[in-house]
C-alpha positions as a LaTeX table, in Angstrom:
\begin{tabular}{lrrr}
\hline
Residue & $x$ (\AA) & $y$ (\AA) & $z$ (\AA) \\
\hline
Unk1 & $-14.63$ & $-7.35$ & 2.44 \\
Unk2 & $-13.33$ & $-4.49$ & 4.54 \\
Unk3 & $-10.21$ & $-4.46$ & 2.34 \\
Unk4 & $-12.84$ & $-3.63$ & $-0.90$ \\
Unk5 & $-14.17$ & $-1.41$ & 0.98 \\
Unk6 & $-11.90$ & 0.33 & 2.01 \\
Unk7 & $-10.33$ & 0.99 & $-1.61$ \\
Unk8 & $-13.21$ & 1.77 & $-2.90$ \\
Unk9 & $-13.74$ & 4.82 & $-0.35$ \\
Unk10 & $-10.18$ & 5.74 & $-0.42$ \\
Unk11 & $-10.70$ & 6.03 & $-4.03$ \\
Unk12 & $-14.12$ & 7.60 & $-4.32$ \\
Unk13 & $-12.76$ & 10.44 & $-2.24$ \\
Unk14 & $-9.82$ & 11.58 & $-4.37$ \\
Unk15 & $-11.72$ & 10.88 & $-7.49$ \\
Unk16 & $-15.36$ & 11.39 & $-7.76$ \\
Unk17 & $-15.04$ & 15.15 & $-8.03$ \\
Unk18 & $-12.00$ & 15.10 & $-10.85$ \\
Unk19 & $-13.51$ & 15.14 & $-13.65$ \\
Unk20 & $-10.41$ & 13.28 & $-14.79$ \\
Unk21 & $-10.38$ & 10.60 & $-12.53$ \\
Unk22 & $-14.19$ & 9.94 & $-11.71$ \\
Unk23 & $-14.40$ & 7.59 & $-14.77$ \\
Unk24 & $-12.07$ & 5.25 & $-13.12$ \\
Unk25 & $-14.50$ & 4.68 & $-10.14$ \\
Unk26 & $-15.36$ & 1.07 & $-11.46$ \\
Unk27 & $-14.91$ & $-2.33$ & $-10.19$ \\
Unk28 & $-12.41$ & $-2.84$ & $-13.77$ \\
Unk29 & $-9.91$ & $-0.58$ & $-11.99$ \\
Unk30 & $-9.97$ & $-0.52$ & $-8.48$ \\
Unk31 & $-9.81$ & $-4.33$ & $-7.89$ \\
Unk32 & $-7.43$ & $-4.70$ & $-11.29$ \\
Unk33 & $-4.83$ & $-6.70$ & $-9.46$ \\
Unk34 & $-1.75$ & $-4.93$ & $-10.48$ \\
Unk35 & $-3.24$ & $-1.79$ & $-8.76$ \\
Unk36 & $-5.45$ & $-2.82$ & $-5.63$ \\
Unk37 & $-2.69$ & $-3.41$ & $-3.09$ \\
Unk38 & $-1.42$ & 0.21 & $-4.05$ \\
Unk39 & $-4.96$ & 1.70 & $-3.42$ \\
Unk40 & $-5.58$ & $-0.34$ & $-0.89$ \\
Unk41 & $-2.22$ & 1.24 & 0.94 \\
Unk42 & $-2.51$ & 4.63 & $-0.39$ \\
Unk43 & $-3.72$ & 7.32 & 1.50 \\
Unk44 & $-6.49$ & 9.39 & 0.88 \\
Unk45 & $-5.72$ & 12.56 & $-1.12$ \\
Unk46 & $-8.28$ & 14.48 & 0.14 \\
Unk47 & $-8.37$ & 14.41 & 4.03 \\
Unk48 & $-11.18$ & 13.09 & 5.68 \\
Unk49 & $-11.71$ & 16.64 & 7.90 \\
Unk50 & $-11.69$ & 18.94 & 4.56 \\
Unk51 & $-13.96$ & 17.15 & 2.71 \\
Unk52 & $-16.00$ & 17.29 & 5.62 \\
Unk53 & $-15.47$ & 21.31 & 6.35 \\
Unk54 & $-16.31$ & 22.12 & 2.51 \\
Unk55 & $-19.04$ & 20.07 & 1.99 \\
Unk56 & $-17.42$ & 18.58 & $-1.09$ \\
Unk57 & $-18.44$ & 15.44 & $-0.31$ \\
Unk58 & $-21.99$ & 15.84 & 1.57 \\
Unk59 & $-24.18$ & 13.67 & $-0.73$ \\
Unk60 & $-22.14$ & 10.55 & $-0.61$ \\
Unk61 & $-24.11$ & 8.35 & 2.32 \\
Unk62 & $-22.68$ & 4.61 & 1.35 \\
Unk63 & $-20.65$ & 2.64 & $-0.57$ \\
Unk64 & $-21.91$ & $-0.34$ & $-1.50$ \\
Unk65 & $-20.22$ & $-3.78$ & $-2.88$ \\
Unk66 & $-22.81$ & $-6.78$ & $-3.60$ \\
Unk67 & $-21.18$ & $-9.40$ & $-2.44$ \\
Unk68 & $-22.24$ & $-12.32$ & $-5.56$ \\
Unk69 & $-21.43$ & $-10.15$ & $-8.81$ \\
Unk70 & $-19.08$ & $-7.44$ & $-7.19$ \\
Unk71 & $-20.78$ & $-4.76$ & $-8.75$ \\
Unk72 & $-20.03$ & $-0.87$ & $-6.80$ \\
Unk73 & $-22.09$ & 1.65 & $-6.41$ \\
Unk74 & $-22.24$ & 4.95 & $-4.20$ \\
Unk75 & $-25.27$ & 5.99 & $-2.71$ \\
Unk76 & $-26.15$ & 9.92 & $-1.83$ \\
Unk77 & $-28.54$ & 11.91 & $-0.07$ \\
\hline
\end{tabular}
């Protein structure tokens, strides 16, 4: 479980404000097997302390992963 997690925060950083990537932020392609253990072992794009310092990313509170039908979802503030 910490392993989806972790993707899926990795991911949400670098992608939910590119307007590119952001449609991507779906259970289809972060836990597509072919690409998981690269996200999983990727790091973040966007450090942690700059997203912090701009406020780009000040109404994500949660992640969340439901454990029985996998479905993702990001919760804000």
């Amino acid at each position: 479980m910490d392993q989806l997690k972790s993707v899926v925060d990795k991911k949400t950083s670098d992608w939910l404000n590119d307007e590119k990537m952001n449609q991507y932020l779906n259970p289809e392609t972060l836990f597509r097997p072919k690409k998981f253990e690269i996200y999983l072992n990727s790091k973040s794009k966007v450090p942690k302390a700059e997203a912090e310092d701009n406020g780009k990313y000040k109404n994500i509170k949660t992640t969340h992963i439901d454990n029985v039908t996998g479905e993702m979802w990001v919760t804000g503030g």
